[in-house]
C-alpha positions as CSV (number, residue, x, y, z in Angstrom):
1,X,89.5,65.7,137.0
2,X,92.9,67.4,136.1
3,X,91.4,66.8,132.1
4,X,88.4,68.8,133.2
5,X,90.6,71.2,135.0
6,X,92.5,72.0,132.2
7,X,89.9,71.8,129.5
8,X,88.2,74.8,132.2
9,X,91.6,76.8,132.1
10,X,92.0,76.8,128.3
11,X,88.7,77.9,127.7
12,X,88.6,80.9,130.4
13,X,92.3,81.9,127.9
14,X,90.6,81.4,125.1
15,X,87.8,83.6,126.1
16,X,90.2,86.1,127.5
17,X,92.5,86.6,124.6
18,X,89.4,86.9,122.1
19,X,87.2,89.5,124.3
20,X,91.0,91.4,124.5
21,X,91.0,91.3,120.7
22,X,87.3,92.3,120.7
23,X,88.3,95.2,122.6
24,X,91.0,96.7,120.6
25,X,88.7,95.9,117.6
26,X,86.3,98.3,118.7
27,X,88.8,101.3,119.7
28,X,90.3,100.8,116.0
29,X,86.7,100.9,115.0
30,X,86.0,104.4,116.8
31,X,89.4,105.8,115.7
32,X,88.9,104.9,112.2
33,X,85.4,106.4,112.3
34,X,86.6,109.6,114.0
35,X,89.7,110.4,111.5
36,X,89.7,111.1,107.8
37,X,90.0,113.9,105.2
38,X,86.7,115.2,107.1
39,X,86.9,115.3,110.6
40,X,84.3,113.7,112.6
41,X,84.1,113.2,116.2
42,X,82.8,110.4,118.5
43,X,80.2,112.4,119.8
44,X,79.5,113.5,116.2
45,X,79.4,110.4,114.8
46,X,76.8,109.2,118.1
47,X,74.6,111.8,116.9
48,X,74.3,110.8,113.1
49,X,73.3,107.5,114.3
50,X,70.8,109.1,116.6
51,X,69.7,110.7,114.0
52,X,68.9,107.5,111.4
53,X,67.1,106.2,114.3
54,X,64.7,109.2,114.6
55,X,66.4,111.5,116.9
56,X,67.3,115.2,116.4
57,X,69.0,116.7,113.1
58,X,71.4,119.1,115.3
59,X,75.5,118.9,116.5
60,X,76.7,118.0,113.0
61,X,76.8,119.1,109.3
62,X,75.0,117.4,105.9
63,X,78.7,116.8,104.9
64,X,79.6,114.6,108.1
65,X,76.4,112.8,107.9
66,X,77.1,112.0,104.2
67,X,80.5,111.0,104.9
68,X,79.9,108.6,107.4
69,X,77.1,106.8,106.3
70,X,77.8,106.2,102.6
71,X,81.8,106.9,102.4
72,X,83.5,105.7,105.8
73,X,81.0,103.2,107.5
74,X,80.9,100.9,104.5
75,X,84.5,101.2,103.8
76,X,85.1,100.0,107.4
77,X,82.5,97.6,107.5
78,X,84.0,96.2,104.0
79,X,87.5,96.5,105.6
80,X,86.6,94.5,108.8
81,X,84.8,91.5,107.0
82,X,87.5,90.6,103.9
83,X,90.5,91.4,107.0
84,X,88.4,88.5,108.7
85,X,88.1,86.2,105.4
86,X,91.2,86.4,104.7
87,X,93.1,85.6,107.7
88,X,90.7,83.0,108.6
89,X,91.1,81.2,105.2
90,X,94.7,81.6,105.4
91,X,94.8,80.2,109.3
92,X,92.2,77.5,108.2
93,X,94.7,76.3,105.2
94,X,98.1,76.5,107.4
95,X,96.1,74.0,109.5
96,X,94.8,71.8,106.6
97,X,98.6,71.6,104.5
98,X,100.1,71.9,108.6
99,X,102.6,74.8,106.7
100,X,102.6,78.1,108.7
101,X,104.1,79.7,104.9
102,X,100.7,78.9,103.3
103,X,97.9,81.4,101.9
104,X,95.5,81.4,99.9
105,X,96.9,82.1,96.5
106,X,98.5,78.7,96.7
107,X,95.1,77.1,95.6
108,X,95.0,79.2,92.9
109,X,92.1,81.6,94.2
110,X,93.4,85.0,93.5
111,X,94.9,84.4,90.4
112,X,91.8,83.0,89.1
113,X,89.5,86.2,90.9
114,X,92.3,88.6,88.9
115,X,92.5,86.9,85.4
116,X,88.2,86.6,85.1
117,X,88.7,90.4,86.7
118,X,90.7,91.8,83.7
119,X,88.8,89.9,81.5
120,X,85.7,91.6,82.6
121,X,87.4,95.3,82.5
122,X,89.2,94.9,79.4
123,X,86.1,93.0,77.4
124,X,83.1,94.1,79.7
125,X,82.5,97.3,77.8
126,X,81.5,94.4,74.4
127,X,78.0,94.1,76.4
128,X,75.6,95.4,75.0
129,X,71.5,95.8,75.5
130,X,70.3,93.1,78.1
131,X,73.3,91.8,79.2
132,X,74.8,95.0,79.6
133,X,71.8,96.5,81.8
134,X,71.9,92.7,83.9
135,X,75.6,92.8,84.3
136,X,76.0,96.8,85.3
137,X,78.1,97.4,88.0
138,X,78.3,93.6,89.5
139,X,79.9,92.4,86.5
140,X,83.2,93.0,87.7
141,X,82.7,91.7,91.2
142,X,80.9,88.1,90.2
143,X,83.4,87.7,87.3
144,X,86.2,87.6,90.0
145,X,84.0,85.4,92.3
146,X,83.3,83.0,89.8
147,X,87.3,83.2,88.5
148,X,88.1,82.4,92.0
149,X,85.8,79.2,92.6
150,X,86.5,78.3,89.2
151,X,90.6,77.9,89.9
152,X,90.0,76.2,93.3
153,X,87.9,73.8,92.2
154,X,90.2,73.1,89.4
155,X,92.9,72.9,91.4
156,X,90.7,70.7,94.2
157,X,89.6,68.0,91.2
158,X,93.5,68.0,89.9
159,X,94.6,67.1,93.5
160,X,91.4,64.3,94.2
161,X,92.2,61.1,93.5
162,X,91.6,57.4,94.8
163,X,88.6,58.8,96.5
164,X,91.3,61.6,98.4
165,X,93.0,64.8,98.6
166,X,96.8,64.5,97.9
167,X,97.9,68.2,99.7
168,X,101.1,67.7,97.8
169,X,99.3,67.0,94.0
170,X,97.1,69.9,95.1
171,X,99.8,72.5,95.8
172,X,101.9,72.1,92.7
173,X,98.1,72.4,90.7
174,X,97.4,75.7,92.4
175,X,101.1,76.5,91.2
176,X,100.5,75.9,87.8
177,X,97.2,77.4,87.7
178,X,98.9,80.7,89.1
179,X,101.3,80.4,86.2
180,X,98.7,79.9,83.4
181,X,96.3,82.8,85.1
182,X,99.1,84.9,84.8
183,X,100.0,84.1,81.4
184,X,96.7,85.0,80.2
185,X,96.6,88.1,82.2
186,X,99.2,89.1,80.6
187,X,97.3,87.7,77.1
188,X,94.3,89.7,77.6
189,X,96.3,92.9,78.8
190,X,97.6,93.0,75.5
191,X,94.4,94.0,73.9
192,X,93.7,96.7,76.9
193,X,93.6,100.5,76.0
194,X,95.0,102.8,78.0
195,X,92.0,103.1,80.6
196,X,91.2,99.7,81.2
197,X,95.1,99.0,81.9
198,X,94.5,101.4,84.3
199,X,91.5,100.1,86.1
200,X,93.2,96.7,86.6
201,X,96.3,97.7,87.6
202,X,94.1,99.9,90.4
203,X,92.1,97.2,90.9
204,X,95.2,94.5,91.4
205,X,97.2,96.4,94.4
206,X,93.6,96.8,96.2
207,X,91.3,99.3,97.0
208,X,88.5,99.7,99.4
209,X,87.5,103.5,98.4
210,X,84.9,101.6,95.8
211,X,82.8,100.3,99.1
212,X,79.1,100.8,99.0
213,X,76.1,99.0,100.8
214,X,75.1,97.9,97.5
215,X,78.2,95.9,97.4
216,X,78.6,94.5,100.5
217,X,75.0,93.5,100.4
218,X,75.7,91.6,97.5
219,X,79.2,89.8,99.1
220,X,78.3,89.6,102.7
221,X,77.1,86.7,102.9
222,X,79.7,85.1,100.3
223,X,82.6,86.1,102.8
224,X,80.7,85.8,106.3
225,X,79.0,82.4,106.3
226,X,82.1,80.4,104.8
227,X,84.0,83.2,107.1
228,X,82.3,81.7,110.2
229,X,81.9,78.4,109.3
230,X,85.5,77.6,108.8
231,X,86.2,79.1,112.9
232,X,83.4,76.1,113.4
233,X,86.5,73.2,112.4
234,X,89.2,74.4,115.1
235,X,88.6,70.8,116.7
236,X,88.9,68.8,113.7
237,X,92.0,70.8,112.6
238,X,93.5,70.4,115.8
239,X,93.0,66.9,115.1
240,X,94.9,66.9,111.9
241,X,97.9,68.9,113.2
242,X,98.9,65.3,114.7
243,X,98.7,64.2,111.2
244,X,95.7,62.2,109.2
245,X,95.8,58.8,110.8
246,X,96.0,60.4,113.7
247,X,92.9,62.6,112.7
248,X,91.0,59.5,111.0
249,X,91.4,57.3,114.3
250,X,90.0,60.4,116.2
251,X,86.8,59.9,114.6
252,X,87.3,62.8,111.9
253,X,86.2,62.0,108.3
254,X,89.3,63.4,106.7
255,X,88.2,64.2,103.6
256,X,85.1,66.1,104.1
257,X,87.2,68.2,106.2
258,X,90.1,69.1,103.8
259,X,87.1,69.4,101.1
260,X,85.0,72.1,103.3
261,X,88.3,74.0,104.1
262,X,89.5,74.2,100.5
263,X,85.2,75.4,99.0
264,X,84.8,77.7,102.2
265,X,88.5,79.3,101.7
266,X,88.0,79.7,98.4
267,X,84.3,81.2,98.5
268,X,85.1,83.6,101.3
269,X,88.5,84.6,99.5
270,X,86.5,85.0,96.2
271,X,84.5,87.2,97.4
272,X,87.2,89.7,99.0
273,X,89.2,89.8,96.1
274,X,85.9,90.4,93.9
275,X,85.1,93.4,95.4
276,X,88.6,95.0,96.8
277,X,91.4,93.5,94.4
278,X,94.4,91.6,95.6
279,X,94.8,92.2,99.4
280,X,98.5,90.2,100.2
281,X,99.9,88.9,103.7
282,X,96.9,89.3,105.7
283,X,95.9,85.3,105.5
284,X,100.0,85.0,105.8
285,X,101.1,86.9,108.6
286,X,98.2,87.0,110.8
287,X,97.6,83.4,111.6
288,X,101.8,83.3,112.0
289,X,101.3,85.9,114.4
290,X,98.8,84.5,116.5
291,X,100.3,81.1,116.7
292,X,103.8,82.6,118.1
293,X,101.6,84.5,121.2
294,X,99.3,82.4,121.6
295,X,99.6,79.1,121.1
296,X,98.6,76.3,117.7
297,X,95.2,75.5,119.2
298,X,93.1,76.4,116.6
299,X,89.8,77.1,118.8
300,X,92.3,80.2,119.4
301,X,93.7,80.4,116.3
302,X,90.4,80.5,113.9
303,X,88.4,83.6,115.6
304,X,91.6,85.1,116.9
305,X,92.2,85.5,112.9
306,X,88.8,86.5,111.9
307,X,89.4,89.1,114.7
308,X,93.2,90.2,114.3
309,X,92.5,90.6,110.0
310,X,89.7,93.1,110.9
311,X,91.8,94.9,113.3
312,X,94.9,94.7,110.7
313,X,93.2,95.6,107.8
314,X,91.2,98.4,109.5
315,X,95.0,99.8,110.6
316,X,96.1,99.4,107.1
317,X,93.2,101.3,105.9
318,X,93.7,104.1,108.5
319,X,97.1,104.6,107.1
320,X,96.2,104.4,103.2
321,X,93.4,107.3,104.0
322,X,95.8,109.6,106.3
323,X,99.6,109.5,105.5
324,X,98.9,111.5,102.1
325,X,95.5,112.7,102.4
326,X,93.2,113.6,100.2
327,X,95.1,110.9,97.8
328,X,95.1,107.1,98.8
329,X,97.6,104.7,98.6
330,X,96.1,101.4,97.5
331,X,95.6,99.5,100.1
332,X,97.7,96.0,98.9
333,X,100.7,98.2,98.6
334,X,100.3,99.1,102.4
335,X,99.4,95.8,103.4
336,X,102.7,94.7,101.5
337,X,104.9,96.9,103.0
338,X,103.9,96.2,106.2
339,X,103.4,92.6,106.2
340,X,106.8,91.9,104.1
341,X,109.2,92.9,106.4
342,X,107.2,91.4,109.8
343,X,106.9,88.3,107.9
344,X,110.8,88.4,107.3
345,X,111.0,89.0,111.3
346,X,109.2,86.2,111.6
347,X,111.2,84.1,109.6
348,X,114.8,85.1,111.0
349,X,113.0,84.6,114.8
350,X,111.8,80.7,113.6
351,X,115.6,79.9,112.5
352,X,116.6,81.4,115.5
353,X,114.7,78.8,117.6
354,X,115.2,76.0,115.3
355,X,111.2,75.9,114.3
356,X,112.3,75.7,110.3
């Protein structure tokens, strides 16, 4: 009875903290939509809509409807799904290596996304005839996929042995794979002209102003199935916080969990970087944040991440668009110079309380 009970109490919280974070998703949602170098209001922007549904052409202008259908409602939508993959994946790995200071560029991921990224900007422009028309503007994007998986998986089959995952082998192969990543990054740079150094440098603090349907068509599904599916394993991760003997005399197979947490992390990671750059702290700080409020029970955790990244990335992206308008800071560099100093908060409160 007092297991029932509780099990009835947690779940009303959990329900309660994620329709809160639902909430304030929205309203940064609306405020996003409303502000911008072209101003747009809510009853504006309700009429635009109307109007793609069939209603009546009246109560805005051709420029607002333009703007928020192929400019700012992809860029948010974008925004809101990689915020989500990547504080998922990060959440979903603290769990898995039971080390709040991991994120996904321990696995080697984002190095791998950047170094088949530069290759494709620096050398892409060698295509010609067929391949060039095939490739077009997805080359870039499913280079740095495929870079991404490519690394993990690497790293993943470095770190499997005996039939198991050693976390510790596995870390120190992501290390090394971010070291000879950026070692050739640095290779191939050296045979960059001035414009493609350029383009990846933009490309490496990361940018959401290249968001179009046609994109995030193509990397939707990449980043929102493994997106959702790793929120699915809060129970078996729980499980594994108690460590994996623990987990294994629970009735969870282990393995086949730390191997669908590394290939889901990794795809829906992939695909963020792909198509916005290098995006740091969000799959850090997040998860760290939520676990201080609210608790380390991951059926919390996991969707309070894939909420709290859309909300914090949409924020960061409000603030790249605004403080200097018309230019745009890149969005990594604001994600970085927000997320640096709250994660060093966060650090000096742990020691305070004896938690590291």
């Amino acid at each position: 009875m007092l297991v029932s009970i509780h099990s009835r109490g947690a779940d009303s919280r959990t329900w309660f903290i994620l329709a809160g974070l639902s909430l304030l998703l929205l309203a940064v949602l609306l405020v996003s939509l409303w502000v911008g170098a072209v101003a747009i209001s809510g009853a504006e922007a309700l009429r635009i809509l109307w109007h793609q549904l069939g209603g009546a052409a009246e109560g805005f202008t051709l420029q607002q409807e333009r703007v928020l259908l192929y400019i700012r409602l992809p860029r948010l939508v974008l925004a809101m799904v990689v915020g989500a993959a990547l504080a998922v994946a990060g959440a979903s790995l603290q769990g898995l290596f039971r080390n709040p200071l991991v994120e996904p560029s321990l696995i080697g991921v984002s190095s791998g996304s950047a170094l088949f990224a530069v290759v494709a900007i620096v050398f892409g422009s060698a295509l010609s005839g067929f391949w060039a028309v095939l490739a077009g503007p997805y080359l870039l994007p499913v280079c740095a996929f495929t870079g991404g998986l490519i690394a993990t998986l690497t790293a993943y089959s470095l770190g499997h042995r005996s039939g198991k995952i050693d976390i510790t082998v596995l870390i120190l192969s992501g290390i090394a794979i971010n070291a000879l990543a950026g070692a050739l990054i640095g290779l191939v740079i050296c045979y960059a002209d001035d414009t493609a150094l350029r383009s990846f440098t933009f490309w490496s603090m990361g940018d959401l102003g290249g968001a179009s349907w046609q994109g995030i068509s193509l990397a939707l599904p990449m980043m929102l199935l493994p997106t959702l599916g790793l929120t699915l394993l809060g129970s078996k991760l729980n499980a594994l916080s108690l460590g994996e003997a623990e987990a294994y005399h629970l009735g969870v197979n282990v393995e086949q969990v730390k191997y669908l947490i590394i290939l889901l992390s990794s795809m829906a990671v992939g695909a963020a970087v792909s198509l916005t750059g290098t995006i740091g702290f969000i799959g850090l700080v997040v998860p760290h944040i939520l676990r201080m409020a609210f608790g380390p029970d991951h059926h919390v955790v996991l969707p309070g991440s894939m909420l709290a990244g859309a909300i914090v990335l949409l924020l960061a992206d409000l603030f790249a668009r605004t403080v200097a308008a018309p230019s745009e800071i890149p969005i990594g560099i604001v994600t970085a110079l927000l997320g640096a100093p709250v994660f060093i908060w966060l650090l000096l409160s742990a020691k305070k309380k004896h938690i590291i």
